[in-house]
N, C-alpha and C positions, 0 to 999 in steps of 0.2 A: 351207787352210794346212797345209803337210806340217809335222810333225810332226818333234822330236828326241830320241833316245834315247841316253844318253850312257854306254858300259861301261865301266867302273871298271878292269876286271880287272888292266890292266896298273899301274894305280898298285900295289896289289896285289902283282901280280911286281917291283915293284923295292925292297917291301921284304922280300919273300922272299929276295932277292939277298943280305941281309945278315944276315934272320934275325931284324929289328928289328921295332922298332914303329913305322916310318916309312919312308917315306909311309904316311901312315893312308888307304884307302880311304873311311871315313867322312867326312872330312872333304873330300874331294873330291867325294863325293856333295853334302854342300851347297854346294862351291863353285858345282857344274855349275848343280844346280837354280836358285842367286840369279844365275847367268847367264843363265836361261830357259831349261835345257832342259825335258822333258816327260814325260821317265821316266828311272830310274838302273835301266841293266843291269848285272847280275854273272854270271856261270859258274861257279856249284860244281861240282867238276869231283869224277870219282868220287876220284881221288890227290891233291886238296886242291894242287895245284901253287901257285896264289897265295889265290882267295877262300877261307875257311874258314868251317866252319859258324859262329862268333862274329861273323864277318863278317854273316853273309843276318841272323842275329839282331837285331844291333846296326841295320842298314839298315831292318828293319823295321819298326823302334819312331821313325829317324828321319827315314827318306824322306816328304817331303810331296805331290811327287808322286807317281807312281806308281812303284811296285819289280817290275821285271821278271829272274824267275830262270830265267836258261839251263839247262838241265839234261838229263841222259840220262834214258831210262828202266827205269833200275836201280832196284829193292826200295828201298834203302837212301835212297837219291833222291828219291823216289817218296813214302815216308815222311815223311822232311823237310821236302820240300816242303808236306806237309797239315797238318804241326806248325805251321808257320811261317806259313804260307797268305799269300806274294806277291799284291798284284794279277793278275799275270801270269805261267803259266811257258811259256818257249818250250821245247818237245822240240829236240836236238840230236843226231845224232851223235856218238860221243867213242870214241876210239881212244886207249888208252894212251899210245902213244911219237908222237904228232904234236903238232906243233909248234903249231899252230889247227886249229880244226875243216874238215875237208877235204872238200867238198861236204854236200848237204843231207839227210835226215834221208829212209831209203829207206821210207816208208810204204809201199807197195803191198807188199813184200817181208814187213813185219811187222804185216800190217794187225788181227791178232786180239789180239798184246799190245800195239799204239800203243791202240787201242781201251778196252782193258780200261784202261791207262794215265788216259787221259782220263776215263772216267766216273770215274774215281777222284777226280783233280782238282777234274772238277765238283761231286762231290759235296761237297765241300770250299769250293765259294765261288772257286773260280780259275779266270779266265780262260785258256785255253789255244790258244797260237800254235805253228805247227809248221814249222820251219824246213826249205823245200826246192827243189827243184834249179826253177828254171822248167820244167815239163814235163808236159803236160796229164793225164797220168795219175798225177801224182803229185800235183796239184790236185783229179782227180776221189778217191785215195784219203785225201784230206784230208778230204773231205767224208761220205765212210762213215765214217769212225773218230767222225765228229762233231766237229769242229772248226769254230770260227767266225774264226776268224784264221791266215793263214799268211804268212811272211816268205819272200820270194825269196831264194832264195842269189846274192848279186851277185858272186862270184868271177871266174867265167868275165868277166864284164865287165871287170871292172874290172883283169885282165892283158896284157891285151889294148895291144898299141904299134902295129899296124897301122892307122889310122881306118877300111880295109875292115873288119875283124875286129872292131873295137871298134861300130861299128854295126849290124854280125851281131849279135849281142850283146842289143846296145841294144833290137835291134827282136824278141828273143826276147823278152827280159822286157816290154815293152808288151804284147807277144799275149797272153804269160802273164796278164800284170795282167788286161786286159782279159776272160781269157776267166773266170779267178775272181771278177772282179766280178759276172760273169754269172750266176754261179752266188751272189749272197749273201754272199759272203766279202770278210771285211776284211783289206785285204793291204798288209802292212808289206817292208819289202828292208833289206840290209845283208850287210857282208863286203868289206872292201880297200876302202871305199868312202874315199876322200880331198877335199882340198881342189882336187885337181884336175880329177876326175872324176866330182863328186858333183853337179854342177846337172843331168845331162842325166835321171839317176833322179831327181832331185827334180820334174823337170816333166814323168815320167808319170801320163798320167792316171786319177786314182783313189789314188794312193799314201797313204798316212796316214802312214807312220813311215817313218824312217833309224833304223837304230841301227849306232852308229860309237862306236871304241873307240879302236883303234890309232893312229890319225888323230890323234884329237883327244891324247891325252895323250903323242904324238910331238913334235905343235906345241907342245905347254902347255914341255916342257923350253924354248924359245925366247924365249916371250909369253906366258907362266904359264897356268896353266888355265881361268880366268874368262875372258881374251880369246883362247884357241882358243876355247872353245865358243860363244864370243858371234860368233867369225869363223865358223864354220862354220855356224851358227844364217841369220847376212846372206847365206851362200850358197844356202842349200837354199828359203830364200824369197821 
């Protein structure tokens, strides 16, 4: 049964919008989880744009399932996160001035600090997922750094309007999956993934998790947030 990961973040940025203390992130964290999702992600991001460190805190003490923190791996970051010690942190990419994280996490490129990164991690008791592009060598540099989890970047999928291009695509990330299962690895996907385009990655095989953000607290404005996540929950399974 694939799994649901539900990011918070953007509840987050709308009450950054005002400065306020609402919408609370926390409290959508429980909404999700009594909707059945399977894990609450956040992105402490290195300029604090929406989640803030009070934020990863407060989630820690009350997420019941599991707390998965996005993160770069900056000092600072890196730090925190071993203070804090999430079930989960995914490595990400993070670029100051974009607007979401913009393809996946170039391991092969930083293969001696992602590394150092991770023992770090482990040493600490956390799970560690690495958020990257489907592409075989960025699967095989997954597995030198030591990682036991990595998340597809579903982007390129999921922009795609041509059904030729959207099943290019499609049949990248199966190969992908397939060929990191081969190798041991448990692989999670997510990025733009919707209600419209999210069954066809829920039925590759081997897949464990979605985690979706945008989506779901897009729809929640509409059908509140307990039945996005509960809709989107009846899609993927």
């Amino acid at each position: 049964m694939v799994k649901l990961g539900v990011n918070i973040d953007h509840v987050a940025t709308l009450r950054e919008a005002r400065k306020t203390i609402s919408p609370d992130p926390i409290e959508a964290a429980r909404v999700c989880e009594d909707a059945g999702c399977d894990s609450i992600v956040c992105h402490l991001r290195e300029d604090k744009r929406h989640i803030k460190d009070a934020d990863v805190i407060t989630l820690r003490e009350v997420v019941k399932t599991r707390l998965n923190l996005e993160m770069s791996i900056a000092k600072e970051i890196v730090d925190f996160a071993c203070k804090i010690k999430p079930d989960q942190a995914t490595l990400v990419p993070e670029r100051r001035r974009e607007v979401t994280t913009e393809g996946g996490l170039d391991v092969k490129k930083n293969l001696a600090r992602i590394r150092t990164v991770v023992c770090k991690l482990k040493e600490d008791g956390i799970e560690i997922s690495l958020f990257i592009n489907p592409v075989k060598y960025q699967i095989d540099a997954a597995i030198k750094v030591g990682a036991r989890i990595i998340e597809l970047h579903t982007g390129e999928y999921a922009v795609q309007k041509a059904e030729a291009s959207r099943k290019k695509q499609l049949a990248i990330l199966k190969n992908s999956a397939r060929y990191a299962l081969s190798l041991g690895l448990e692989v999670n996907a997510g990025h733009g993934l919707n209600y419209d385009n999210v069954k066809d990655v829920a039925k590759i095989d081997g897949i464990n998790e979605l985690n979706i953000g945008h989506a779901i607290i897009s729809r929640a404005v509409f059908v509140g947030l307990e039945n996005a996540t509960k809709e989107m929950i009846g899609l993927i399974r």
